[in-house]
C-alpha positions as CSV (number, residue, x, y, z in Angstrom):
1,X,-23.1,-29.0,-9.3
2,X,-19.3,-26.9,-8.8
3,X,-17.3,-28.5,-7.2
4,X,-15.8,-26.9,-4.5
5,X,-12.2,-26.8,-3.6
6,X,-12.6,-24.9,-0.5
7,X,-15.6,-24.5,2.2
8,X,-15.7,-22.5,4.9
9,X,-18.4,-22.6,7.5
10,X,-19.7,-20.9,10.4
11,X,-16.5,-19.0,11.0
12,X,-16.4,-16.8,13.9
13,X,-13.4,-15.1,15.6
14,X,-13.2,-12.7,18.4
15,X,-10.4,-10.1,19.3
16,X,-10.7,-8.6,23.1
17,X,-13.4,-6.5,22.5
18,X,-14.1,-7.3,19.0
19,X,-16.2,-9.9,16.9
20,X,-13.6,-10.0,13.9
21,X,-15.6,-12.5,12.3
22,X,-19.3,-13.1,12.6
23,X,-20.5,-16.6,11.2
24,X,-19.0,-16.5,7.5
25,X,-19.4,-18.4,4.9
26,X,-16.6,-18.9,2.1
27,X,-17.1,-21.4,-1.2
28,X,-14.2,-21.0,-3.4
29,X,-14.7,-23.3,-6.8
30,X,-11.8,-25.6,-8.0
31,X,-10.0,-23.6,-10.4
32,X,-11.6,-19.8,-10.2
33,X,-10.1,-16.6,-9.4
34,X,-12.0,-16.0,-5.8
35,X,-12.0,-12.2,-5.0
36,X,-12.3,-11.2,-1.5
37,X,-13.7,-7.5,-0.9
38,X,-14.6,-5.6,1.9
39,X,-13.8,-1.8,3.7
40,X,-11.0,-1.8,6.1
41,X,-11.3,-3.9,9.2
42,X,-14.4,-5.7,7.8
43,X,-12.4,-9.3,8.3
44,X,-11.7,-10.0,4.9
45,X,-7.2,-10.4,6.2
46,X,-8.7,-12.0,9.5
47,X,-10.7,-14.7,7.4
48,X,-7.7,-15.3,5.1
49,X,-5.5,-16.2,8.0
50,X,-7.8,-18.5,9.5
51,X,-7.3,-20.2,6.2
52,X,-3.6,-20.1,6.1
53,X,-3.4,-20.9,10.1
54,X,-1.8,-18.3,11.1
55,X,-4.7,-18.0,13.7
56,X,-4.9,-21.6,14.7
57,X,-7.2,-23.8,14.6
58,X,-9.0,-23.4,18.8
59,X,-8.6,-19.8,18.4
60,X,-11.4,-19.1,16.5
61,X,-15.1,-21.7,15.8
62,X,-16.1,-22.9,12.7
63,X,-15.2,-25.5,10.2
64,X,-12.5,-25.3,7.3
65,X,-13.3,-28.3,4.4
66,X,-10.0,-28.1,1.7
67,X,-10.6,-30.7,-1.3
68,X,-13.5,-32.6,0.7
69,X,-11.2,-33.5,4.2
70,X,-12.2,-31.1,7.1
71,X,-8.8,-28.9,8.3
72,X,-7.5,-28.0,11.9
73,X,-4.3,-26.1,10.7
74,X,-2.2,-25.9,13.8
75,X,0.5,-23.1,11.5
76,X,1.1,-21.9,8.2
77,X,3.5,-24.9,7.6
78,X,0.3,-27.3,8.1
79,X,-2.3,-25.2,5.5
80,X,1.0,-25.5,3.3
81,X,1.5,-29.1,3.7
82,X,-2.3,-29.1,1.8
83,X,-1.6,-26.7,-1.0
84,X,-2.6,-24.0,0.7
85,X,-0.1,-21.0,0.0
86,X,-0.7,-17.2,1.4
87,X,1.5,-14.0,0.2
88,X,0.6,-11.1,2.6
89,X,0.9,-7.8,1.7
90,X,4.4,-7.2,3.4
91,X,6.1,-9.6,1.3
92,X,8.7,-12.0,3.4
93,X,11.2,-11.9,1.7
94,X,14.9,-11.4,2.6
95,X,16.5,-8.9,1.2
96,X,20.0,-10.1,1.3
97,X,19.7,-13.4,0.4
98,X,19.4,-14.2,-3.4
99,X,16.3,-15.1,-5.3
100,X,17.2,-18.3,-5.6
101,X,17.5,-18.4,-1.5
102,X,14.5,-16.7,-0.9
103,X,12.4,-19.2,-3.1
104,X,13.4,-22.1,-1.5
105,X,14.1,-20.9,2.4
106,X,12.3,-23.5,4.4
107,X,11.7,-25.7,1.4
108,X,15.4,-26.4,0.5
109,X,16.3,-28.9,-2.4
110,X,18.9,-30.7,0.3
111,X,19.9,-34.4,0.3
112,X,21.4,-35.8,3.4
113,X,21.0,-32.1,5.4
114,X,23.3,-30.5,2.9
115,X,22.2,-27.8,0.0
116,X,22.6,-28.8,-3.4
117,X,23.3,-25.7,-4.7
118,X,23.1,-26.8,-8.2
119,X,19.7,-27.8,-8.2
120,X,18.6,-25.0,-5.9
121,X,19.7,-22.8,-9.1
122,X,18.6,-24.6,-11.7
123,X,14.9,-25.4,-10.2
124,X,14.7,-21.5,-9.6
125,X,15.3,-20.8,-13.0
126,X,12.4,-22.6,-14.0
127,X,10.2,-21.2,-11.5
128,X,11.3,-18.1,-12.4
129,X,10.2,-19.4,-15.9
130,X,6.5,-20.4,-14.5
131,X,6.3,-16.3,-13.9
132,X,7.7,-14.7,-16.9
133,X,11.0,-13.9,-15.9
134,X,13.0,-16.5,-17.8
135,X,15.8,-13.6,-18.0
136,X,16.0,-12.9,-14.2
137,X,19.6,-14.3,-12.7
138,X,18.4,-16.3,-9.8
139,X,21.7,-15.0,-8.1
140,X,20.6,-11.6,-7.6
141,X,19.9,-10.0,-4.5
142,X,16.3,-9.4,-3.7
143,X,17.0,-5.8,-2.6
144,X,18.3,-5.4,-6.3
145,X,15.2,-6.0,-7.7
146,X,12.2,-3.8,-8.0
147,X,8.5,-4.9,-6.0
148,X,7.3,-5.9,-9.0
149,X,9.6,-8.5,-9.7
150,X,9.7,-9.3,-5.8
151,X,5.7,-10.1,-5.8
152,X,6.5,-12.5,-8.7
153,X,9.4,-14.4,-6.7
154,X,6.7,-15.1,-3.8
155,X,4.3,-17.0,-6.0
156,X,7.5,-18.9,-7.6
157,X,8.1,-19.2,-4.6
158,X,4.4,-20.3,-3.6
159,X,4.4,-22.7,-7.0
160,X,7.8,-24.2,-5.3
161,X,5.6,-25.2,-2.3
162,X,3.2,-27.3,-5.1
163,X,0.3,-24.7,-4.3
164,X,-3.4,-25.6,-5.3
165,X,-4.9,-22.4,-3.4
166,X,-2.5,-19.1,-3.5
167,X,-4.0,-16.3,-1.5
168,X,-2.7,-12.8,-2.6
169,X,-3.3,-9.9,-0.1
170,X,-3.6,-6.7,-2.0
171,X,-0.6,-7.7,-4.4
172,X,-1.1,-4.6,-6.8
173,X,-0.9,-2.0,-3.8
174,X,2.6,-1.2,-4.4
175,X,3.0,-1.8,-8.4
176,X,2.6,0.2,-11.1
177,X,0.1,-0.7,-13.9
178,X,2.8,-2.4,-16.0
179,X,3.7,-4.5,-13.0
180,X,0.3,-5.0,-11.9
181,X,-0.7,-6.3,-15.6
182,X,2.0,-8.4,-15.6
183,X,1.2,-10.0,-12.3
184,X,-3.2,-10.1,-13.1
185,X,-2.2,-11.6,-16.0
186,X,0.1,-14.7,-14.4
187,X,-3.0,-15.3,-12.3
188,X,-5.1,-16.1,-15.2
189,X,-2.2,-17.9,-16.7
190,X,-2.1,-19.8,-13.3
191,X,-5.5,-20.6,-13.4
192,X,-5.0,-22.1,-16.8
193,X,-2.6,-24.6,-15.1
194,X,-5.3,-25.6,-12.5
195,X,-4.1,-23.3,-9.8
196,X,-6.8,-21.9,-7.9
197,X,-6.2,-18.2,-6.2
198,X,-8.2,-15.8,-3.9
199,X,-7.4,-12.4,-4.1
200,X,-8.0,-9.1,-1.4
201,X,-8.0,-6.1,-3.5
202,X,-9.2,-2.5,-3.3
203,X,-8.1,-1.9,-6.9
204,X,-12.2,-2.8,-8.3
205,X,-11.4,-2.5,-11.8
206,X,-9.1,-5.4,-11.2
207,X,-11.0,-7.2,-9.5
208,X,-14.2,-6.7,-12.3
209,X,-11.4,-7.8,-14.9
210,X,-10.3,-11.0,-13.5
211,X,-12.5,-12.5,-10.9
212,X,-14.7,-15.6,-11.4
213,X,-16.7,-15.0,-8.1
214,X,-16.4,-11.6,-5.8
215,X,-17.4,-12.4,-2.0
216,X,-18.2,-9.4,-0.4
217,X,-17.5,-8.9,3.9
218,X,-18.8,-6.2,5.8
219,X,-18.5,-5.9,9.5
220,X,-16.9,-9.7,10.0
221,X,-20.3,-10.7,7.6
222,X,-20.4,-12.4,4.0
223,X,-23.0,-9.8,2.8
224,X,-23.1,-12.0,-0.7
225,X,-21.4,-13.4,-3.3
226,X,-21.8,-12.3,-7.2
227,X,-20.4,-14.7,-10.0
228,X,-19.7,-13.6,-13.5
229,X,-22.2,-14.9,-16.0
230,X,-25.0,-14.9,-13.1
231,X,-25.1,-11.7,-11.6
232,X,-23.8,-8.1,-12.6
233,X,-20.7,-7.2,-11.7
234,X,-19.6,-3.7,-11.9
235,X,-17.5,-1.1,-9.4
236,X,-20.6,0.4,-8.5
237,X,-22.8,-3.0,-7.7
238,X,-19.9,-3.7,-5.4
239,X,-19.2,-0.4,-3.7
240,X,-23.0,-0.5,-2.5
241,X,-22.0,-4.7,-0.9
242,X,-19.0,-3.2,0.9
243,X,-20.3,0.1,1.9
244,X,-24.1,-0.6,2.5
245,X,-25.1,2.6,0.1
246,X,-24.6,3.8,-3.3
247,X,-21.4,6.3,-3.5
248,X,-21.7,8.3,-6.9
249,X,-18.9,10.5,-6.5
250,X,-15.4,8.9,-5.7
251,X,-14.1,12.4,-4.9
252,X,-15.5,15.1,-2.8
253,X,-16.8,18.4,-4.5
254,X,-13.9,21.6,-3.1
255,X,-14.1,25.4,-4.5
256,X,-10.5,26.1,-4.7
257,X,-9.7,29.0,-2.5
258,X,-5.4,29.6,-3.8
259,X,-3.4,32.1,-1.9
260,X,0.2,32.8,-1.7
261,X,3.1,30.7,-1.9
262,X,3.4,29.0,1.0
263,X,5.9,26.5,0.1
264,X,9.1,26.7,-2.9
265,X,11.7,24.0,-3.7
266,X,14.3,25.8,-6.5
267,X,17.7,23.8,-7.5
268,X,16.7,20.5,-5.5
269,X,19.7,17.6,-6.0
270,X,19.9,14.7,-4.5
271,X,22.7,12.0,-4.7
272,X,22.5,8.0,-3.6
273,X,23.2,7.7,0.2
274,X,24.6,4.3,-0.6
275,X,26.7,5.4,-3.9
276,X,27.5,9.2,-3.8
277,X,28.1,9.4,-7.4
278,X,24.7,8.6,-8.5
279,X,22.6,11.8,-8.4
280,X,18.8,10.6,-7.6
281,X,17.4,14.0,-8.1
282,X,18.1,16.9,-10.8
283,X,17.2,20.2,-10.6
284,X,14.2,19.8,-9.2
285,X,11.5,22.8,-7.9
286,X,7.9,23.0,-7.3
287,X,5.9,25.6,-6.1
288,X,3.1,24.7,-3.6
289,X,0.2,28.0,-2.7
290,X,-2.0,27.8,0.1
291,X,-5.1,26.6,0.3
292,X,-3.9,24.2,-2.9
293,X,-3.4,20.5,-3.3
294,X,-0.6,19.8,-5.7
295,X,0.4,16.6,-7.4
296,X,3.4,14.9,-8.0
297,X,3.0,12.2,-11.2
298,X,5.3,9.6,-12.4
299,X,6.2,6.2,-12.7
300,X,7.2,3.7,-9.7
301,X,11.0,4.6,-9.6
302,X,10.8,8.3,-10.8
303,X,12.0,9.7,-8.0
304,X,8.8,11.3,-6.3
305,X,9.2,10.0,-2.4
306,X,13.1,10.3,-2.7
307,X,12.3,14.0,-3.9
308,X,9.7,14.2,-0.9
309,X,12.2,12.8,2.0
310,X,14.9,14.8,0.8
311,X,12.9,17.7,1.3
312,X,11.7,16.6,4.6
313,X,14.8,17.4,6.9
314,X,17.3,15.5,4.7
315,X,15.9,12.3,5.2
316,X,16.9,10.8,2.4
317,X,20.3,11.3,0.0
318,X,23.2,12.7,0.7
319,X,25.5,15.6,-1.2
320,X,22.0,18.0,-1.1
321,X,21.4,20.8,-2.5
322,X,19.5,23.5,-3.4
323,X,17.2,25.8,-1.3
324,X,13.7,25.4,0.4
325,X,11.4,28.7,0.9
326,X,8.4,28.5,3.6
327,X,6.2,31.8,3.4
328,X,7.9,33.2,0.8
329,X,11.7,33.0,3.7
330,X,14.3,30.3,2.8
331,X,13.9,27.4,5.6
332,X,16.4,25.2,7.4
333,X,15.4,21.8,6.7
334,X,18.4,20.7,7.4
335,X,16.8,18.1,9.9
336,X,13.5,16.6,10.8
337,X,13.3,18.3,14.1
338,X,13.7,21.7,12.2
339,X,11.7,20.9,9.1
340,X,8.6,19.9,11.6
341,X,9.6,23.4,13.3
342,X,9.2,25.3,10.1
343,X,6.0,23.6,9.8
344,X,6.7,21.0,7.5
345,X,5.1,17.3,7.6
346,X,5.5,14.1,5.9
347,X,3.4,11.5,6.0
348,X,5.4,8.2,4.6
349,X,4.0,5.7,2.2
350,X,5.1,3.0,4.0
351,X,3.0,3.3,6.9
352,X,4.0,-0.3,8.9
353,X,8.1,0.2,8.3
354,X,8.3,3.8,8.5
355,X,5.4,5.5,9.6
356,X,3.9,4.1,12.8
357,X,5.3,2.3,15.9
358,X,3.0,-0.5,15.5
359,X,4.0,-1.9,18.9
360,X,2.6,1.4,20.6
361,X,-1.2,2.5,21.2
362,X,-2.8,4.8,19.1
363,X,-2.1,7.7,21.7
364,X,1.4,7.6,21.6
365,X,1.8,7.2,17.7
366,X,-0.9,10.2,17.4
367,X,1.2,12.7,19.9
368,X,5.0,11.3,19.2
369,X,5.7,14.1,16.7
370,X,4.5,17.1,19.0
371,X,5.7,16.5,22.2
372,X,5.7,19.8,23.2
373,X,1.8,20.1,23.2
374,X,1.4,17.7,26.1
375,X,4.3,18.0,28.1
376,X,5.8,20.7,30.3
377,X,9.4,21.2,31.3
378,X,10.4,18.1,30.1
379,X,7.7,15.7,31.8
380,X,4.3,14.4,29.4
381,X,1.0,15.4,30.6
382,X,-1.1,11.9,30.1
383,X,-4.2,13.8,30.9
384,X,-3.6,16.2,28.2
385,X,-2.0,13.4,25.7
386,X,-5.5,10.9,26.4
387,X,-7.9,14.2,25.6
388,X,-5.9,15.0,22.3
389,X,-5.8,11.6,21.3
390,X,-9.3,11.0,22.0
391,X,-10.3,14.4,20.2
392,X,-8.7,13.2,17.1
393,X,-10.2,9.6,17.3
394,X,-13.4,11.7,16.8
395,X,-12.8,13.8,14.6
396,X,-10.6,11.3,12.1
397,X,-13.3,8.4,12.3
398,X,-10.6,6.0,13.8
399,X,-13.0,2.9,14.4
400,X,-11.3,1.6,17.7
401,X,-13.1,1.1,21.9
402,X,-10.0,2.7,23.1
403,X,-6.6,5.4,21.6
404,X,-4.9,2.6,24.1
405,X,-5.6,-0.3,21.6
406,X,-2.0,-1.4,20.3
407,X,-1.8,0.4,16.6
408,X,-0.7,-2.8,15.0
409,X,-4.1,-4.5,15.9
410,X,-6.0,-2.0,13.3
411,X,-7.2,-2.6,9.8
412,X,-4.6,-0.8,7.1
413,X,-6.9,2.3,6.8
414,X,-7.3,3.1,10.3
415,X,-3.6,2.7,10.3
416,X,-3.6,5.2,8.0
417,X,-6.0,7.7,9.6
418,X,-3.4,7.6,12.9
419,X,-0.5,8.9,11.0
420,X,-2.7,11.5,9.5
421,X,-3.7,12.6,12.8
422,X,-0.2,12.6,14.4
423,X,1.1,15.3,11.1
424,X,-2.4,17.1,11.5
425,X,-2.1,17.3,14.7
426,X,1.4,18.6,14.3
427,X,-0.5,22.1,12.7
428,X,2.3,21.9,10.0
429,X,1.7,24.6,6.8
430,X,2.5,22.3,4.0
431,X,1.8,18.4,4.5
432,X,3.3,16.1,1.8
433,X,1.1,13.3,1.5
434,X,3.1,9.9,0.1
435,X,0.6,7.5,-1.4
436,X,-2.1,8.2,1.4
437,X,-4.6,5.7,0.0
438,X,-2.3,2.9,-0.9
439,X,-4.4,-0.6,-0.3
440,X,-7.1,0.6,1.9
441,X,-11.0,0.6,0.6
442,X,-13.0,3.1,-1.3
443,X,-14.9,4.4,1.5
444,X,-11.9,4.8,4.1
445,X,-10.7,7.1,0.7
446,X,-13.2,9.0,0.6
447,X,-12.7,10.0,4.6
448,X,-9.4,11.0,3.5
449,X,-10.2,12.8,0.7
450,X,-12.5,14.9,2.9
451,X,-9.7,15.3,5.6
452,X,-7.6,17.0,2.8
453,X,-10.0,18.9,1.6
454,X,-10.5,20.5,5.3
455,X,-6.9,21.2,5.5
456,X,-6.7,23.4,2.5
457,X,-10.0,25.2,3.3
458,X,-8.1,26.3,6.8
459,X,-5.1,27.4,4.5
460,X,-2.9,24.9,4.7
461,X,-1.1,23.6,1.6
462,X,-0.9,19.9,0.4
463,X,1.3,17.9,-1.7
464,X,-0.1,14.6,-2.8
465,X,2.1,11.7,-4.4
466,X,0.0,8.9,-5.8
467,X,0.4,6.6,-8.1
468,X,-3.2,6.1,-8.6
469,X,-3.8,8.7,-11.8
470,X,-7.4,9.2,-11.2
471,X,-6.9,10.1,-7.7
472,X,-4.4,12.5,-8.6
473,X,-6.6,13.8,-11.8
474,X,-9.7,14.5,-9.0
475,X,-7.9,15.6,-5.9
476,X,-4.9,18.0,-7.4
477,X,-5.2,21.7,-8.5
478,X,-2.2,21.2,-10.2
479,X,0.1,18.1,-10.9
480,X,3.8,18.4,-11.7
481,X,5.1,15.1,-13.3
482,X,8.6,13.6,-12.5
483,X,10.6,11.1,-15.2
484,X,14.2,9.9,-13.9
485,X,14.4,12.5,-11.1
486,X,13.4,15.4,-13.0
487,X,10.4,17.5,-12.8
488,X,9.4,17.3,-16.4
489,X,5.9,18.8,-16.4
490,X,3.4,20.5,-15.0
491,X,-0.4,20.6,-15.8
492,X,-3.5,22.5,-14.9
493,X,-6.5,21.0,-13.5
494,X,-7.6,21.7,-16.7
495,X,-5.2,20.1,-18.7
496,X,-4.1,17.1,-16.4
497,X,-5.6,14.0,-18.2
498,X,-3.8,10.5,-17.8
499,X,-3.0,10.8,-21.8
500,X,-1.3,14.1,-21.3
501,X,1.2,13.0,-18.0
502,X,1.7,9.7,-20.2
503,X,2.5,12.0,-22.9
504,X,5.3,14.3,-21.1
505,X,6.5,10.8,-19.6
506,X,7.3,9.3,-22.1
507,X,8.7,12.7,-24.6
508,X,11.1,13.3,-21.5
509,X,12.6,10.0,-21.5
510,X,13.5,10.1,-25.0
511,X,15.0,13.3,-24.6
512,X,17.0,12.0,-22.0
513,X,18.1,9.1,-24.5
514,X,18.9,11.4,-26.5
515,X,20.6,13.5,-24.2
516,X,22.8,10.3,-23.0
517,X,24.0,9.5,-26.2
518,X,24.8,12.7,-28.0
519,X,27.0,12.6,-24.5
C-alpha cells in the first residue's frame, strides 16, 4: 500500500452563489510530483488554498489529513508550521528588498529580536545553492533579476521554511523554455531529496513529462486520477478529463481573407524610462493588413511588449521615435486617449496588475475604455452600460450569475475574456494581443482563438505576442521575430517553423556580438 502524505476528503466549498468545490477527493503519495489539472474556474486554485489555509479551516467542510494527523489550518503560517509551503502564481515577493530579504521575511535568522545579517547571507547562499544559482549575489535586488530566477528564490525560499509539500501554481506561465526547464527540472531534483510537490499547470506537455499522478477537476469535481506506470497518460487522454470531450484540433480552421495595410510602424525607438541612455528598441517596423493576424516571436526579454506599449500611446519608454501609419495616414499616438481614438487597442499581458480593476465588477472593467458609448454629456447611462455588459457576457462565454460579480472573484481565463471584451468592445482597427493565453486551460484557448478569428473575418487586424511557439505557428499569417529590440525576421505561414525563428534568433545575436566588438 502507498503511503500517503496528504489526504483530502469530502471537500466542499461554497462562494455566494457558487459551489466552488463539490465533495473532492485528493491523495498525494509521499514523495511524487502530484499534478493538479483542470479548465479555468473548475476549483483546482480554490482546493489548493484550502490546503495552504488561506481559506480557513470553518469556511469550507471536509477533512484535510497531512502525514496521518487531521489539519484545521487557521492561516497560511499554520499549513506552514507542517511543511506545507504554497507559491501562487503572482509571486510575493518584494521587489526592493534583496534576495537575501525576501527569503527569509517572516522567517528571519534573529537571536534576541535582532537580525544577524551574517547568517541571513550566508544561509541564502546555500539556498540559493539548493536551486542552482550558486553564482547569484544574495544582495541583489529582486527587481534586478529576471522571473525566472524570481520563481527559483520562492522555493529557496519555500526550502528555508523546511517544506515537505511545495505547491506551485502555474510556475512556468511566465518563463521561457530555458527557465521553465530549469525550474521542471529542480522539482525532480527536489523530489530526489524527499520533497514532495503538487503542481497546477496548463502547460500538458509538462505536466506528461514530470508528473507521478495527474488528478483531474472539472466543475469543483475530481473527475479521476491517472498514475504513470497504471494508466495512459497523454495530452489528449487528459484534455477529454478536463473538457468532458475529445478536442482534435487545438486551433480553429480560418481562410485568410488579407486586405490593405491597416496598420505600419517604420523607424520605431525606444529608450529606458528609468535610464535614458539605454535604447530598448531599434529600428523597429512591422506591417500589420486587415483581416490578418501577425506574430511577434522572441525570447522573454526581447523586447516585444516594450515594442507593443510604446506603440500604444507612449506607454512605455521615453526619448520615442519614429512614425505610426493607421489606414495607410500617419497617427498621433502620442497618448492612450488618442491611440484608442485612432482605433488602436492593447490588451496587456499582465492582466491582474495592469489590465483589469480587479476590485470593480465585470460591467465597469468591460465599459471603462469607451465611456462615450454609455454616457451622454458627461453623465453614464447604467441602463445602457448593464445591456452592453450583459451582451458581451453572452457573446464572450464569461461563465459568471451576474456582470455585477467583483472581477477579482473569477478564474484567470474569464479574467481574460473581460479584458478582451472591454478592447473589442472598444471597435478598435488593430488589436495587439500581449500573451492572451498566458496560464489559462486549453479549452478557455480555444474560445479565444475563435474570438480572434471573428475579429479578422470583420476586417479588423491583430497582432499576437506569445511566447508559446505553437500558438504563434497555428494562429499567425505571418510572424516577425524580435532579438535585443530589433525586428530581425519575418516568416510566412509557410515558412514559420520553431527551427527557423530559433534559427534567425540565434544568427542575429551573433551578429550583434559581432557588431559590439568590431565597435
Amino acid at each position: 500500500m502507498p503511503k500517503y502524505l496528504l489526504e483530502m476528503q469530502n471537500i466542499t466549498k461554497l462562494f455566494p452563489g457558487v459551489k466552488a468545490l463539490d465533495g473532492v477527493d485528493l491523495k498525494v503519495e509521499d514523495g511524487e510530483i502530484h499534478a493538479l489539472v483542470g479548465e479555468n474556474g473548475a476549483g483546482k486554485s480554490t482546493l489548493m488554498n484550502v490546503l495552504s489555509g488561506t481559506y480557513p479551516h470553518g469556511s469550507y467542510t471536509g477533512t484535510i489529513m497531512f502525514d496521518g494527523q487531521e489539519c484545521k489550518f487557521r492561516n497560511i503560517k499554520d499549513s506552514e508550521k507542517v511543511g506545507i509551503v504554497i507559491i501562487h502564481q503572482e509571486l510575493a515577493l518584494i521587489p526592493y528588498l534583496s534576495i537575501a530579504e525576501n527569503m527569509f521575511l517572516g522567517n528571519e535568522r534573529a537571536q534576541k529580536g535582532v537580525i544577524d545579517w551574517s547568517e541571513t547571507e550566508h544561509q541564502a547562499r546555500e539556498l540559493l545553492k539548493r536551486v542552482g544559482m550558486e553564482n547569484l549575489n544574495p544582495n541583489l535586488l529582486i527587481k534586478d533579476i529576471g522571473v525566472g530566477k524570481q520563481q527559483l528564490v520562492e522555493i529557496a525560499k519555500a526550502i528555508a521554511k523546511r517544506v515537505r509539500l511545495l505547491i506551485l501554481d502555474e510556475p512556468t506561465a511566465a518563463l521561457n523554455d530555458n527557465d521553465s526547464d530549469h525550474l521542471l527540472a529542480l522539482l525532480l531534483e527536489l523530489k530526489a531529496q524527499g520533497i514532495t510537490s503538487i503542481i497546477i499547470s496548463h502547460k500538458l506537455n509538462e505536466v506528461e513529462r514530470i508528473a507521478d499522478s495527474i488528478t483531474v477537476i472539472r466543475d469543483g469535481a475530481c473527475i479521476e486520477t491517472l498514475k504513470k506506470g497504471e494508466d495512459e497518460i497523454s495530452e489528449n487522454r487528459i484534455i477529454h478529463g478536463m473538457v468532458g470531450r475529445d478536442i482534435t484540433d487545438r486551433f480553429p480552421a480560418r481562410e485568410p481573407n488579407i486586405g490593405d495595410v491597416a496598420l505600419e510602424v517604420e523607424h520605431w525607438n525606444v529608450f529606458d524610462p528609468q535610464d535614458e541612455a539605454r535604447q530598448i528598441i531599434y529600428d523597429a517596423g512591422i506591417k500589420v493588413h486587415k483581416g490578418e493576424v501577425v506574430g511577434i516571436a522572441g525570447l522573454m526579454g526581447a523586447g516585444r511588449t516594450e515594442f507593443a506599449m510604446s506603440v500604444f500611446g507612449k506607454a512605455y519608454g521615453t526619448k520615442i521615435s519614429g512614425d505610426v501609419k493607421i489606414n495607410g495616414e500617419k497617427a498621433d499616438v502620442s497618448t492612450i486617449h488618442k491611440a484608442i481614438k485612432n482605433g488602436l487597442a492593447y490588451s496587456t499581458e499582465d492582466r491582474k496588475a495592469q489590465g483589469l480593476i480587479l476590485i470593480d465588477t465585470i460591467k465597469s472593467n468591460i465599459t471603462l475604455a469607451s465611456p462615450e458609448k454609455i454616457s451622454e454629456h458627461g453623465v453614464i447611462n447604467h441602463h445602457q452600460a448593464l445591456k452592453d455588459a450583459e451582451e458581451y457576457r453572452d457573446r464572450m462565454n464569461i461563465k459568471t450569475p451576474s456582470v455585477h460579480q467583483i472581477t477579482g472573484n473569477l478564474s484567470g481565463g474569464n479574467q481574460q475574456k473581460v479584458m478582451l471584451s472591454r478592447w473589442i468592445y472598444a471597435e478598435p482597427e488593430i488589436l495587439i494581443l500581449d500573451e492572451p493565453t498566458r496560464g489559462i486551460d486549453v479549452g478557455a484557448k480555444y474560445e479565444i482563438y475563435t474570438i480572434i478569428n471573428d475579429l479578422v473575418a470583420n476586417d479588423k487586424a491583430v497582432v499576437m505576442i506569445s511566447s508559446e511557439m505553437p500558438e504563434l505557428l497555428g494562429m499567425c499569417d505571418r510572424v516577425y521575430v524580435m532579438n535585443e529590440g530589433r525586428i530581425v525576421g519575418e516568416l510566412s505561414r509557410e515558412d514559420a517553423t520553431q527551427n527557423n525563428i530559433m534559427r534567425i534568433i540565434l544568427q542575429s545575436g551573433r551578429q550583434q556580438q559581432g557588431g559590439t566588438e568590431n565597435e
